[in-house]
SETORMAR-792886 format. One record per atom (N, C-alpha, C): residue number from 1; residue in three letters; atom name; x, y negated, z. Coordinates in nm, 2 decimals. Last residue first. Layout:
N
 resi resn name   east  north     up
  NUM  ALA   CA      X      Y      Z
...
***
This chain:
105
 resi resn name   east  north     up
  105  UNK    N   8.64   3.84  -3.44
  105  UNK   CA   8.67   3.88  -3.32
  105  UNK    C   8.89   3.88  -3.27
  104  UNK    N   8.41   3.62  -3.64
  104  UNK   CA   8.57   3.69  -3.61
  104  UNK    C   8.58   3.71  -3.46
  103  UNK    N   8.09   3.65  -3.76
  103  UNK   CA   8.15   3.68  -3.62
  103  UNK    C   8.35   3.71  -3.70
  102  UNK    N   8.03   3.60  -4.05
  102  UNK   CA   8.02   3.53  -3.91
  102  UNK    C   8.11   3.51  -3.83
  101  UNK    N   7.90   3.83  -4.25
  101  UNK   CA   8.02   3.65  -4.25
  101  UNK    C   7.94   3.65  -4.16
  100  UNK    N   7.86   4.06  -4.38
  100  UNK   CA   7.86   4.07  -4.25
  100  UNK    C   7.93   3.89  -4.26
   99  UNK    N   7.68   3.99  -4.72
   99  UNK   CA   7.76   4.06  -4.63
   99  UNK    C   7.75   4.02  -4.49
   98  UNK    N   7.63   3.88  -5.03
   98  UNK   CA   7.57   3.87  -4.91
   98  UNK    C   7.65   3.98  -4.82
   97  UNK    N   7.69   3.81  -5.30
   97  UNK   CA   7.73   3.72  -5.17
   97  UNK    C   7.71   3.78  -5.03
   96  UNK    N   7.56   4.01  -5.46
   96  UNK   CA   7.72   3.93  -5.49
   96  UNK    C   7.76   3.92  -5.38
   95  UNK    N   7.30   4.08  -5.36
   95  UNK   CA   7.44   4.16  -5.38
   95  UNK    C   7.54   4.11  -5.41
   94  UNK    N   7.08   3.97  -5.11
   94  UNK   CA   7.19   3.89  -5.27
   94  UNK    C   7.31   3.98  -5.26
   93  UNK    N   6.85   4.15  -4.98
   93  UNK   CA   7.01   4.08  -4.98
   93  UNK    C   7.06   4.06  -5.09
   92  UNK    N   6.54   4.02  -4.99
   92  UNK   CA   6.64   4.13  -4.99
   92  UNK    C   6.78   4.08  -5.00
   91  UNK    N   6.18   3.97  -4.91
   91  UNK   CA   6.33   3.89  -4.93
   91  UNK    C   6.41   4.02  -4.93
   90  UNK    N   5.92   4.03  -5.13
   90  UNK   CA   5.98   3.98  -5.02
   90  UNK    C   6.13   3.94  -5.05
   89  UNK    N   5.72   3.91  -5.33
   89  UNK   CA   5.65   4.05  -5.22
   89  UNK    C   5.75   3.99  -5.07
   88  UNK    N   5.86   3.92  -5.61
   88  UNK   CA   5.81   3.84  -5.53
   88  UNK    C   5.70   3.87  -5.42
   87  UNK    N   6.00   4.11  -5.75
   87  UNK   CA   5.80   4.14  -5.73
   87  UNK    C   5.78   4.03  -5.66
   86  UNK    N   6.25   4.03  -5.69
   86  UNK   CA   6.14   4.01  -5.84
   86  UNK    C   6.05   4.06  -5.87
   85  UNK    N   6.27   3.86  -5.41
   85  UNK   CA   6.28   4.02  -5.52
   85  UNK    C   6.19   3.97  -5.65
   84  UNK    N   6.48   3.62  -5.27
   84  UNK   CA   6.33   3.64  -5.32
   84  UNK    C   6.33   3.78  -5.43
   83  UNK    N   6.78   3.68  -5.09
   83  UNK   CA   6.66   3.60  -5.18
   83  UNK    C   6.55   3.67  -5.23
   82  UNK    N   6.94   3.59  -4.83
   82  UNK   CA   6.88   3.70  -4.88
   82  UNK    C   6.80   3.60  -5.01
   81  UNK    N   7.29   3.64  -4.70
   81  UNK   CA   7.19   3.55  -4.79
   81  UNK    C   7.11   3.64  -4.82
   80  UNK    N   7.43   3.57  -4.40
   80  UNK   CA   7.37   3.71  -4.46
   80  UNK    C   7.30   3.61  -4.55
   79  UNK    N   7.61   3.33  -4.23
   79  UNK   CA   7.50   3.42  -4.22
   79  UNK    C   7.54   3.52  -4.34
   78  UNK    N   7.87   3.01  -4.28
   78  UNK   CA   7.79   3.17  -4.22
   78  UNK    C   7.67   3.21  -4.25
   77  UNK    N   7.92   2.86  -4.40
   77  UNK   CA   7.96   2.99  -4.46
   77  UNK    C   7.92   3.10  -4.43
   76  UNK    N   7.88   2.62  -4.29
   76  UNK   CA   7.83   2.61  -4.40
   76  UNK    C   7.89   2.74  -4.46
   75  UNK    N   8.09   2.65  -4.06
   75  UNK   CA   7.92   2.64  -4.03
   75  UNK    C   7.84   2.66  -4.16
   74  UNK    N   8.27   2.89  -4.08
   74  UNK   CA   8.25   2.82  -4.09
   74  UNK    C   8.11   2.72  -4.10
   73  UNK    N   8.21   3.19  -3.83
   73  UNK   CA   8.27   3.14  -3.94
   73  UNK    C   8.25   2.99  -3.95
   72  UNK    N   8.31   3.20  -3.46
   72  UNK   CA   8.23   3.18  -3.55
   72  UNK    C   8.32   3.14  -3.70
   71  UNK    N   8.55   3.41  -3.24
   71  UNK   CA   8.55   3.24  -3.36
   71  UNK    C   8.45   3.29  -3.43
   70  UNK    N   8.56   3.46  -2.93
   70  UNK   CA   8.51   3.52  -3.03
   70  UNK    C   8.49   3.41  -3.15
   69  UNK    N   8.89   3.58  -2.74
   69  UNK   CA   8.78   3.45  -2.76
   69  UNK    C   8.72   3.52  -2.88
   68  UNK    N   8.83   3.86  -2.52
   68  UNK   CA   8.93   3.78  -2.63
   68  UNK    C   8.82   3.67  -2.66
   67  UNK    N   8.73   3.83  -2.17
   67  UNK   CA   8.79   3.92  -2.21
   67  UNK    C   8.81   3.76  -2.34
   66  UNK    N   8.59   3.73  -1.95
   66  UNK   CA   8.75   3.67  -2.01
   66  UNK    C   8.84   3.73  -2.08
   65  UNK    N   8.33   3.75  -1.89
   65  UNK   CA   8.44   3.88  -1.85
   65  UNK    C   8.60   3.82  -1.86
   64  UNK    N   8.20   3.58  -2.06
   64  UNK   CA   8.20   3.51  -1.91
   64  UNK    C   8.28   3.67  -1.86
   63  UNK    N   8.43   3.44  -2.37
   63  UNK   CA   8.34   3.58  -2.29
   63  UNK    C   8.35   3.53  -2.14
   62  UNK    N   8.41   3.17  -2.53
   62  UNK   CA   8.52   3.23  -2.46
   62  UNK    C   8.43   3.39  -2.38
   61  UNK    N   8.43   3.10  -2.87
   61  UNK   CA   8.32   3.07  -2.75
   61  UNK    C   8.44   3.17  -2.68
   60  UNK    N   8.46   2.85  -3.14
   60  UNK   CA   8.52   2.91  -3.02
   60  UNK    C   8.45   2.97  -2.92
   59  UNK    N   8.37   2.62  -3.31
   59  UNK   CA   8.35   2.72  -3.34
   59  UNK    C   8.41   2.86  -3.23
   58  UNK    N   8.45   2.40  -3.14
   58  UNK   CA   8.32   2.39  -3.21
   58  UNK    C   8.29   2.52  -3.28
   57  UNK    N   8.54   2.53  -2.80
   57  UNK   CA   8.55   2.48  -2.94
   57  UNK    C   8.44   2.43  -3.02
   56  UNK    N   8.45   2.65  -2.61
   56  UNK   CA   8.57   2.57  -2.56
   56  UNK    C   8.61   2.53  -2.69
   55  UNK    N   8.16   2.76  -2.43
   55  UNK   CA   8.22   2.74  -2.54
   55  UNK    C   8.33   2.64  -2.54
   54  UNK    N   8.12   3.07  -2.28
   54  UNK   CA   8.13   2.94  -2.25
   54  UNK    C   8.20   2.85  -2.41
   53  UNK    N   7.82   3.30  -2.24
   53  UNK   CA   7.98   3.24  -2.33
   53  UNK    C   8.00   3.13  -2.32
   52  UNK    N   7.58   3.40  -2.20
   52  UNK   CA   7.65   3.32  -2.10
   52  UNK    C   7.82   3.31  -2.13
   51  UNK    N   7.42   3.55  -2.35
   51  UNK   CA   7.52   3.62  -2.36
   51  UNK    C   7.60   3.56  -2.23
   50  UNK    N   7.19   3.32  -2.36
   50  UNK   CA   7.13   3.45  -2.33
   50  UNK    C   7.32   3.51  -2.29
   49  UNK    N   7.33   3.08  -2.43
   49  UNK   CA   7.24   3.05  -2.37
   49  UNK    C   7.22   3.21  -2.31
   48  UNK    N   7.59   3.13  -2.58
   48  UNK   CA   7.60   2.99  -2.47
   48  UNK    C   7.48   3.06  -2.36
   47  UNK    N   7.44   3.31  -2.78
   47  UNK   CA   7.56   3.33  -2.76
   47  UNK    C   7.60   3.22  -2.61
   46  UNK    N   7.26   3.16  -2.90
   46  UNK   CA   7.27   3.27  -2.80
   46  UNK    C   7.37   3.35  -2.72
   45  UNK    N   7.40   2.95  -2.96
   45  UNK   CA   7.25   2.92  -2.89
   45  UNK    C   7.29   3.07  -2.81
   44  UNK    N   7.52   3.04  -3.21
   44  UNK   CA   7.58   2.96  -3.11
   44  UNK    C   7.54   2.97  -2.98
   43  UNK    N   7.30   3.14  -3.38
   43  UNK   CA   7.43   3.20  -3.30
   43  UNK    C   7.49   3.15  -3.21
   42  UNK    N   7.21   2.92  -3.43
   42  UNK   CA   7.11   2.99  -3.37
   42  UNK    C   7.22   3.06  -3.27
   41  UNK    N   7.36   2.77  -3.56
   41  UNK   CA   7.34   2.69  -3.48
   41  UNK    C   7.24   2.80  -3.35
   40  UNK    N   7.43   2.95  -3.79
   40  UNK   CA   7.54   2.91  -3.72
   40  UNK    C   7.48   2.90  -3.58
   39  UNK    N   7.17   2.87  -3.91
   39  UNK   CA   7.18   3.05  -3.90
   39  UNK    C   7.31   2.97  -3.77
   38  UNK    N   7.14   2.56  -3.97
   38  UNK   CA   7.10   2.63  -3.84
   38  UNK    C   7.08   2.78  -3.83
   37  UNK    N   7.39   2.62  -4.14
   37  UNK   CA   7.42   2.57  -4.03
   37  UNK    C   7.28   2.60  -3.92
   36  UNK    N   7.28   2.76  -4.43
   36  UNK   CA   7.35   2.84  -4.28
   36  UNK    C   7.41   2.74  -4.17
   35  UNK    N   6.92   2.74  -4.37
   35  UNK   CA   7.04   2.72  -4.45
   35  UNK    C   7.12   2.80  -4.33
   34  UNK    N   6.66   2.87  -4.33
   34  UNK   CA   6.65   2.78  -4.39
   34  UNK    C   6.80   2.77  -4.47
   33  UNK    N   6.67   3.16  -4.16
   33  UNK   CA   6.69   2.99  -4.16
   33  UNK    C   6.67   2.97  -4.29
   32  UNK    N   6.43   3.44  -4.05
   32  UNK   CA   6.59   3.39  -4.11
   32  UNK    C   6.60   3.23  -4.07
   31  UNK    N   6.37   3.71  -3.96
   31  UNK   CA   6.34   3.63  -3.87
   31  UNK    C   6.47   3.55  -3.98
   30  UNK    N   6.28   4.07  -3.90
   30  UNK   CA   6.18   3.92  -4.02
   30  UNK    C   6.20   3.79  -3.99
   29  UNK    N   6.51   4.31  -3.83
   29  UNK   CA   6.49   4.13  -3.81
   29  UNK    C   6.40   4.10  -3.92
   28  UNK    N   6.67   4.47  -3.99
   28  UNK   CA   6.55   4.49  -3.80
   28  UNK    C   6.49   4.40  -3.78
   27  UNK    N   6.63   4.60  -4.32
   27  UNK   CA   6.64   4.52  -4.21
   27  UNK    C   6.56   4.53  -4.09
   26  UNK    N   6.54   4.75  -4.51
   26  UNK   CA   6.59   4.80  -4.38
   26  UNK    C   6.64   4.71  -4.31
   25  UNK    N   6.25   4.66  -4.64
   25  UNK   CA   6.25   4.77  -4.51
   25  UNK    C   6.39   4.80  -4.46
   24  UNK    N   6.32   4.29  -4.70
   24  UNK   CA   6.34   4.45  -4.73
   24  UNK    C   6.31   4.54  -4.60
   23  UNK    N   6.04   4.09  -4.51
   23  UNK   CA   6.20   4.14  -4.59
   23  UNK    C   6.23   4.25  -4.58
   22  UNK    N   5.87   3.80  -4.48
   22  UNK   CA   5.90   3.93  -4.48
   22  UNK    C   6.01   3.99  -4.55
   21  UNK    N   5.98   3.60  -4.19
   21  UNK   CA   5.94   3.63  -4.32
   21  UNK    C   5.95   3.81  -4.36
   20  UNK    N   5.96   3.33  -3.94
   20  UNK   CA   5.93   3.48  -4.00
   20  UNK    C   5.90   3.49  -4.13
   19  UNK    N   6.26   3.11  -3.94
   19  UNK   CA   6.14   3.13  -3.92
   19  UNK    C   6.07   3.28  -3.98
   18  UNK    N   6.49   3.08  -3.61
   18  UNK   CA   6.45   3.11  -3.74
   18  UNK    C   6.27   3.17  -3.75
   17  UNK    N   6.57   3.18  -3.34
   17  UNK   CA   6.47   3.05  -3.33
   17  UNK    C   6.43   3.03  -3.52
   16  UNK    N   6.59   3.52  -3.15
   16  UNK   CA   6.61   3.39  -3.30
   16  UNK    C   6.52   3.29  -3.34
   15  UNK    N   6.53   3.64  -3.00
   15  UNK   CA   6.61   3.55  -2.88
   15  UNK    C   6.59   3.46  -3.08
   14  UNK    N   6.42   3.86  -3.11
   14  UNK   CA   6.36   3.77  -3.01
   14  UNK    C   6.38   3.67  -2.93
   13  UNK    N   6.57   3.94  -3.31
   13  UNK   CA   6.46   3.87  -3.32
   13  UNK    C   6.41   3.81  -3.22
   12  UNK    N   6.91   3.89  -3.21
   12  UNK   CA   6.80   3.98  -3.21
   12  UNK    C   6.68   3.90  -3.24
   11  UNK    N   7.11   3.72  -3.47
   11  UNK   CA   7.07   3.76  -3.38
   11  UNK    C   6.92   3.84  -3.37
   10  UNK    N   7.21   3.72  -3.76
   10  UNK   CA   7.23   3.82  -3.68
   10  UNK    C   7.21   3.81  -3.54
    9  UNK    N   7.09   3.54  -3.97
    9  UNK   CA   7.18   3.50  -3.84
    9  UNK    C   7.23   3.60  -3.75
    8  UNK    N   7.03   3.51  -4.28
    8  UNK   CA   6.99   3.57  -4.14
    8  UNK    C   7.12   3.54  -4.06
    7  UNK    N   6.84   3.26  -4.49
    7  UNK   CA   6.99   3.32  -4.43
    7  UNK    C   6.95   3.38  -4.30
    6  UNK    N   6.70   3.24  -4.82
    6  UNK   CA   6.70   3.25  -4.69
    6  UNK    C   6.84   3.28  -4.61
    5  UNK    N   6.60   3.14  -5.11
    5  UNK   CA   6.67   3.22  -5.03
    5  UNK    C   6.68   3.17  -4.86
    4  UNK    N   6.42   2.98  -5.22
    4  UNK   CA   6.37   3.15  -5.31
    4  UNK    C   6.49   3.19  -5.23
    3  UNK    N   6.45   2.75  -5.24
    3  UNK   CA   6.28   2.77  -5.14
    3  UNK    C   6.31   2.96  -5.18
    2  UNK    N   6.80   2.68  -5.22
    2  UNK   CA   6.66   2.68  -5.33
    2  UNK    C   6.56   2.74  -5.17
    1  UNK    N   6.96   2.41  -5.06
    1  UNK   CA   6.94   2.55  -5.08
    1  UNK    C   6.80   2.57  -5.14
***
């Protein structure tokens, strides 16, 4: 993945192990990866670790209520892309690609 994109993970900044950058004003998050397996790998994390989801797949996590299972996308498909603006200043979302990919409920 080029040095000029980034991936957000949709977790809250504070529990996200990604690194800080700066990025468009409407994002909540300055917080991305590198690629999307550690965006995946962050999700995962919080999801096991802070949320207390049990995991019974590689992409499967189960709710500690038992309520429906929640499937991650595919490790190399998930996150939000953002790339570099052409003020070079900050990061913003790649309008082709970039969207909600992650979470299936």
């Amino acid at each position: 993945m080029s040095s000029q994109q980034r991936i957000i993970c949709g977790v809250p900044k504070e529990h996200c192990t990604g690194g800080h950058l700066q990025t468009d004003q409407v994002f909540t998050t300055n917080k991305a990866h590198s690629n999307h397996v550690d965006a995946f790998n962050c999700m995962a994390r919080y999801l096991v670790k802070v949320l207390k989801y049990t995991r019974i797949g590689s992409r499967d996590f189960a709710p500690p209520d038992g309520g429906p299972v929640r499937t991650l996308t595919k490790k190399m498909r998930y996150g939000g892309l953002l790339v570099y603006g052409k003020e070079h200043t900050r990061f913003m979302p790649e309008k082709r690609r970039a969207g909600n990919r992650g979470v299936i409920t």
